[in-house]
C-alpha positions as CSV (number, residue, x, y, z in Angstrom):
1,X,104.6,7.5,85.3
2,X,102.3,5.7,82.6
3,X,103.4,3.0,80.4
4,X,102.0,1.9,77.1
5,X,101.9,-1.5,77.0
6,X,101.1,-3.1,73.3
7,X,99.2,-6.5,75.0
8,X,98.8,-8.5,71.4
9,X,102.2,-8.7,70.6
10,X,104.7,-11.8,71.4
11,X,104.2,-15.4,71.3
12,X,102.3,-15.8,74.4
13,X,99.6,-12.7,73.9
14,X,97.6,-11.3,75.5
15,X,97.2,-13.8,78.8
16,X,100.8,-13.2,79.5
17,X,100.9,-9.5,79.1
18,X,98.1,-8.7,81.3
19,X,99.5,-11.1,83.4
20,X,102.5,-9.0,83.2
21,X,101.2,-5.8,83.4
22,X,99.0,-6.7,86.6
23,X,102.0,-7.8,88.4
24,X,104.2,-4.7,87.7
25,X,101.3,-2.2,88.5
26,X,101.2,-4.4,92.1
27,X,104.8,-4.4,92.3
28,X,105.4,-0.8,91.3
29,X,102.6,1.6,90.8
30,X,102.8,2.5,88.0
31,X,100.2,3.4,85.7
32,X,99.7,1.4,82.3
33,X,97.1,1.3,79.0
34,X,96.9,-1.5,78.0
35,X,96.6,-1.5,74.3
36,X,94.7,-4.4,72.1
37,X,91.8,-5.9,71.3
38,X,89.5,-5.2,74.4
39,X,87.4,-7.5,74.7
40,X,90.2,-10.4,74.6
41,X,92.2,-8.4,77.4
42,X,89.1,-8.2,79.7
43,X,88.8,-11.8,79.0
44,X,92.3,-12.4,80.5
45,X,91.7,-10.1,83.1
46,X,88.7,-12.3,84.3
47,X,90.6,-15.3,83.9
48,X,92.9,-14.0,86.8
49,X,90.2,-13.7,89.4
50,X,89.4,-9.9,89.4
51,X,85.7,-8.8,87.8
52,X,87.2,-5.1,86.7
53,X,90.0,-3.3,85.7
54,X,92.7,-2.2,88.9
55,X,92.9,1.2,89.4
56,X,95.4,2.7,87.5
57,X,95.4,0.7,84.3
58,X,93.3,1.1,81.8
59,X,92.5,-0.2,78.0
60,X,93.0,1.6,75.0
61,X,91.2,-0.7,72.0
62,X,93.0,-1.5,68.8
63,X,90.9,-3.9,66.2
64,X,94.0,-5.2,64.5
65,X,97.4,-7.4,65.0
66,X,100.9,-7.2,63.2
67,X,102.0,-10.6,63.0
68,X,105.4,-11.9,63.5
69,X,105.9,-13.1,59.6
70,X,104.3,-10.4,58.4
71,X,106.7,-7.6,56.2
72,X,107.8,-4.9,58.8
73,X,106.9,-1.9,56.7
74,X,103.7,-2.9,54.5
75,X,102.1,-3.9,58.1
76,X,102.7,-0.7,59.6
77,X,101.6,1.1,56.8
78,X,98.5,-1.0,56.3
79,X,97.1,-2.0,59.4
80,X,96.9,1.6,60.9
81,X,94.8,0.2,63.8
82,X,97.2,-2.4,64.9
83,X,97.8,-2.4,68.6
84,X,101.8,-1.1,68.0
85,X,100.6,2.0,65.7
86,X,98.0,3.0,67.9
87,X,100.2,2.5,70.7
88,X,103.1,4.4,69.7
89,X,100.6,7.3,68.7
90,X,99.6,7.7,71.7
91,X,103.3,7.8,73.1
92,X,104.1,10.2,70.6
93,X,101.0,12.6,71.3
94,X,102.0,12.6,74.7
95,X,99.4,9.9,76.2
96,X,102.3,8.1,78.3
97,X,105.3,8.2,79.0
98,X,107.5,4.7,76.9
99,X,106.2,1.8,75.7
100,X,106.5,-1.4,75.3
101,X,106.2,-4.5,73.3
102,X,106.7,-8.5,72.9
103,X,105.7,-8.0,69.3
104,X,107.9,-8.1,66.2
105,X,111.0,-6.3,66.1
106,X,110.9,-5.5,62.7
107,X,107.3,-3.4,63.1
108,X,108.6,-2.2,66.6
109,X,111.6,-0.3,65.0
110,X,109.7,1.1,61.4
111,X,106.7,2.4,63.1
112,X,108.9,3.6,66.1
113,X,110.7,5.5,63.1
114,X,108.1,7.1,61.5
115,X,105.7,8.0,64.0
116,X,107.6,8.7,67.2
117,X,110.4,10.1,64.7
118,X,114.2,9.8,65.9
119,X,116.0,12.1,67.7
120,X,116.6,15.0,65.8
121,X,120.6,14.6,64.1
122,X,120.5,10.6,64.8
123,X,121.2,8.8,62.0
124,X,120.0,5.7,63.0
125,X,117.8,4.3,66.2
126,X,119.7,1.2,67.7
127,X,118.7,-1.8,69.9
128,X,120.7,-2.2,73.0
129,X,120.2,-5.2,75.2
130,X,122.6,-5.7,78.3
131,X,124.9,-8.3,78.6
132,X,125.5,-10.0,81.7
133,X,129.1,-10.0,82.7
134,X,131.6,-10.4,85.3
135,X,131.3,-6.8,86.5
136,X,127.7,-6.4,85.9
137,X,126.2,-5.8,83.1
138,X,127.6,-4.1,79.3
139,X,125.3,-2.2,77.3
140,X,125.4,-4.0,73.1
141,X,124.5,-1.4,71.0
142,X,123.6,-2.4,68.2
143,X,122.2,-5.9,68.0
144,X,120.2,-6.2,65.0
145,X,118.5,-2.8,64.1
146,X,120.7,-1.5,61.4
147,X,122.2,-4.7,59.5
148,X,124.7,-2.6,57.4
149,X,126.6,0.7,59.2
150,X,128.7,3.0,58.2
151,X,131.5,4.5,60.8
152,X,129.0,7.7,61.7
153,X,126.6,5.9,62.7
154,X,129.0,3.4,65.1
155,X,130.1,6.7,67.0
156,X,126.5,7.4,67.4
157,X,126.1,4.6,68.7
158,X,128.8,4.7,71.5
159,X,127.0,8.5,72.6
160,X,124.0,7.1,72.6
161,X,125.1,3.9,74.6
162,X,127.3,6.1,77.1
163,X,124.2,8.3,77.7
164,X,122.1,5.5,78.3
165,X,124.3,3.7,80.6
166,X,125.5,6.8,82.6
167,X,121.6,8.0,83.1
168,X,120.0,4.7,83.4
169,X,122.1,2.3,84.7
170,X,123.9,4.5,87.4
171,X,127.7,4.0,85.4
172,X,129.4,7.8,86.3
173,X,132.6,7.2,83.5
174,X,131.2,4.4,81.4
175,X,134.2,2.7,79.6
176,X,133.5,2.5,75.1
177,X,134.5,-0.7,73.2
178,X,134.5,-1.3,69.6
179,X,133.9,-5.1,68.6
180,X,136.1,-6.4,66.8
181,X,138.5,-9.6,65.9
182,X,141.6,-8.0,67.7
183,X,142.3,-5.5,70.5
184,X,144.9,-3.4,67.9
185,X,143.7,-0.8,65.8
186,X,144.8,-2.1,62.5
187,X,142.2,-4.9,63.2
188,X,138.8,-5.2,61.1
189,X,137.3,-4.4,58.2
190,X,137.4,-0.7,56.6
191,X,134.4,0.5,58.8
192,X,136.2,-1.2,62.1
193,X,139.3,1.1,61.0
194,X,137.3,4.0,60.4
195,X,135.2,3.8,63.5
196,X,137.9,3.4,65.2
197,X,139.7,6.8,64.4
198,X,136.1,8.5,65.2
199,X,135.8,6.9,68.4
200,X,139.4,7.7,69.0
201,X,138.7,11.0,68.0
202,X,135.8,11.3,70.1
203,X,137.9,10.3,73.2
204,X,140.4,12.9,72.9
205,X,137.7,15.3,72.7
206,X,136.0,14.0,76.3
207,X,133.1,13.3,74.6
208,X,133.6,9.2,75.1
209,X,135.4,7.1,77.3
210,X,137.0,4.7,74.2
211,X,138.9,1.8,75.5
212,X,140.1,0.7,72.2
213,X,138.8,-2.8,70.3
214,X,137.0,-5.4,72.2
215,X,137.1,-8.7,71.1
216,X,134.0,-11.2,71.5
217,X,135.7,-13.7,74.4
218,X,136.3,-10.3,76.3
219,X,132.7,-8.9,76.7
220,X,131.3,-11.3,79.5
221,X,134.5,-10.4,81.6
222,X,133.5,-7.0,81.5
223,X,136.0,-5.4,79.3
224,X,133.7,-2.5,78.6
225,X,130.4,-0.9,79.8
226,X,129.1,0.1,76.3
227,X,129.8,-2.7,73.4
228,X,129.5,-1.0,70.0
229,X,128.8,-2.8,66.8
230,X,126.9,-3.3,64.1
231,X,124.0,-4.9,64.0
232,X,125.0,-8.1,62.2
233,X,128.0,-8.6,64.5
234,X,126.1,-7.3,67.4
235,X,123.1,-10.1,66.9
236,X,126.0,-13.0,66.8
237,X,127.3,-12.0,69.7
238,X,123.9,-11.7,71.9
239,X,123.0,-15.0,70.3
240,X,126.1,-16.6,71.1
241,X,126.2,-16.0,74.7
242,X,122.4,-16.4,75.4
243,X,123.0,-20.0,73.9
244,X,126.2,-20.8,75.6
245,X,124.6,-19.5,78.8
246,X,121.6,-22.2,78.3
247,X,123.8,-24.5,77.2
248,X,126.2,-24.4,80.6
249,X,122.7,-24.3,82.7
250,X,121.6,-27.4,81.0
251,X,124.8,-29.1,81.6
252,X,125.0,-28.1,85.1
253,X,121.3,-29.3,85.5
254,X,122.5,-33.2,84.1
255,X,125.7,-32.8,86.5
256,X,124.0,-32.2,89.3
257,X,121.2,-34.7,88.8
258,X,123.3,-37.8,87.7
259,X,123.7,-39.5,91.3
260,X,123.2,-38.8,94.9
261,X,126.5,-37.7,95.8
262,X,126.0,-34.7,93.2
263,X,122.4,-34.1,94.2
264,X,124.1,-33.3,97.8
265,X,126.4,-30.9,96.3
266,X,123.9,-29.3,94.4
267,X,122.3,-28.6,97.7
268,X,124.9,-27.4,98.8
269,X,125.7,-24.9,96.4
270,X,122.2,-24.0,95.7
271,X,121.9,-20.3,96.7
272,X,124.8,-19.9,93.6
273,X,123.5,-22.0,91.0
274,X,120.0,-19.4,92.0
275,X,121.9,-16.4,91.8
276,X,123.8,-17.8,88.3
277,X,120.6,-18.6,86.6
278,X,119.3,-15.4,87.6
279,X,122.4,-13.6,85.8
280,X,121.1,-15.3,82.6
281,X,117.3,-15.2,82.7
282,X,115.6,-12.4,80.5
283,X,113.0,-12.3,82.8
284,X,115.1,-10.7,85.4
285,X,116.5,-8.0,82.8
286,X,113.2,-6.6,81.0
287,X,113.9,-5.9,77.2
288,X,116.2,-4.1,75.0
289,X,115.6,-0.5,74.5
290,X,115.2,1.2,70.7
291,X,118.0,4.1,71.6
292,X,117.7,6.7,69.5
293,X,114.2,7.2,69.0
294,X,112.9,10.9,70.9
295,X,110.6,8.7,73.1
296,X,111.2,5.5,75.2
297,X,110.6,2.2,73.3
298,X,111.4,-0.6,75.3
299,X,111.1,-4.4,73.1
300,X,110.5,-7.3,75.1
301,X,111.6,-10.9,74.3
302,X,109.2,-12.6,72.6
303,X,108.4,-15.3,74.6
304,X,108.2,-13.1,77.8
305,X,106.3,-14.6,80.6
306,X,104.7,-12.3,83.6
307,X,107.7,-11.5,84.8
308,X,109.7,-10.7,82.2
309,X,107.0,-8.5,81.0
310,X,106.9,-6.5,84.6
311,X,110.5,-6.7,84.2
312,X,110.3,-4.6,80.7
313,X,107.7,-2.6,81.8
314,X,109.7,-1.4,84.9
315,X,112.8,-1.1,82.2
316,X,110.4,1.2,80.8
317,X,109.7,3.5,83.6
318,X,113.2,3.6,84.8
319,X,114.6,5.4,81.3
320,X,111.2,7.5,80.8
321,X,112.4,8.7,84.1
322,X,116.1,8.7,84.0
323,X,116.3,11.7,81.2
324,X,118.3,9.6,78.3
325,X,116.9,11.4,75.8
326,X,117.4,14.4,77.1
327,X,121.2,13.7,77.1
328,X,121.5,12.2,74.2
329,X,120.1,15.6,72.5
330,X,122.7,17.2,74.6
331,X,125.7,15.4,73.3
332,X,124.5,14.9,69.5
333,X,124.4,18.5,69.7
334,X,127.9,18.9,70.9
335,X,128.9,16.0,68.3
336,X,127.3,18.5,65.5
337,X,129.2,21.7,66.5
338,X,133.0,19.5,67.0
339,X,132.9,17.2,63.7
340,X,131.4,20.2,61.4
């Protein structure tokens, strides 16, 4: 298994990523290229105490950078030698198997698009983070990738997001929700009704597993395993709960520490307060894969330390090697033939 690993994007590039990239080759052994401007990633290789490259990773040089406020589009097009384009040439000419990046998402997604190419009959690629919840984890699907959807492109979605969490997170019968402001299926706008009857439709066809509308409060109790949405709603929601989440850890923090009696408890309770900040730490989840493109893209947060980025690099791996894509071809194909 070899992952590209774009090292110059993200707000704490490169130090971090090679940081990152050395820990997940010691951790899991796999292979990685790291891909950047070489002589600042030998730099940061130095700076962590080891005079050459470890065996198994290497460095592919790219001479230029897309910035973060830079236009999506005119960069990719422009700066042909930017660490993503020549990255994601290499993944599409077969040089590894996904990569990965802390860079912008914007670039991420339009040169994904047009030189890894999406799968052949999907509409539209879509970013899918998982959400922590009370049963373990919900695929959202879409969270900011396509801004303005129309119903097709929300039953993609749910295919893609059932493939994705059947193959790579282990769920046999994964349960489909729509998001929306009410469980009945009056609820919504025109493309909430419309999707809707598709993913209805879809169900009675054993294509999906639809459990009907899910509404926002719903999601972190677990009410489905696939969250499908588009992108506007989608970022709202993942921005809602990563916040509250910081918010209750903060609050807990100032709980705990106002006197002695709670700095006992805390003690006390210590292994949970651990295991409930782990729930809600990125770094413990990796990134949020572009599903939907015919290779695995895998975008990291954007402040990701180390260990979020051996997180998303091990993210990566696990759908190169869990044959998404492969499914997803499967089942676009079958979608083709029944809604012709």
């Amino acid at each position: 298994m070899k992952v590209i690993l774009d090292v110059m994007g993200g707000d704490n590039a490169p130090a971090a990523l090679v940081r990152g990239a050395l820990l997940a080759r010691e951790e899991q052994h796999v292979d990685i290229i790291m891909v950047g401007l070489g002589e600042k990633i030998l730099r940061a290789v130095r700076d962590e105490g080891l005079p050459d490259l470890p065996k198994g990773i290497e460095i592919a040089h790219a001479s230029q950078v897309i910035e973060m406020h830079e236009n999506p589009a005119a960069a990719v097009r422009e700066k042909i030698d930017s660490s993503v384009v020549v990255g994601l040439t290499m993944l599409a000419e077969g040089q590894g198997d996904a990569f990965v990046s802390a860079g912008s998402t914007g670039a991420l997604l339009t040169a994904a698009t047009l030189i890894v190419k999406r799968i052949r009959g999907i509409r539209r690629a879509a970013l899918a983070p998982v959400l922590p919840t009370a049963k373990g984890g919900a695929l959202l699907i879409d969270c900011g990738a396509n801004i303005e959807c129309a119903p097709e492109y929300l039953l993609q979605f749910a295919l893609m997001g059932s493939c994705y969490v059947r193959r790579a997170l282990g769920v046999e019968s994964p349960r489909v929700g729509l998001l929306n402001i009410g469980a009945e299926a009056t609820k919504g706008d025109d493309l909430h009704r419309a999707a809707h009857a598709l993913l209805r439709r879809a169900d009675d066809g054993g294509r999906i597993r639809f459990v009907g509308n899910v509404e926002a409060r719903d999601v972190a109790f677990g009410a489905a395993d696939v969250v499908v949405s588009d992108g506007f709603s989608g970022n709202i929601l993942l921005k809602t709960m990563e916040g509250v989440g910081l918010f209750f850890v903060d609050r807990m923090k100032a709980m705990f520490k106002a006197r002695a009696r709670t700095k006992l408890a805390a003690l006390l309770v210590k292994d949970g307060l651990r295991d409930f900040r782990r729930i809600l730490d990125y770094t413990e989840h990796g990134g949020a894969p572009f599903v939907g493109v015919a290779a695995p893209v895998i975008k990291a947060h954007g402040s990701s330390d180390a260990r979020a980025v051996a997180s998303a690099i091990r993210q990566a791996a696990n759908f190169a090697s869990s044959r998404v894509i492969e499914d997803i071809v499967e089942h676009i194909e079958q979608l083709k033939v029944t809604d012709a």
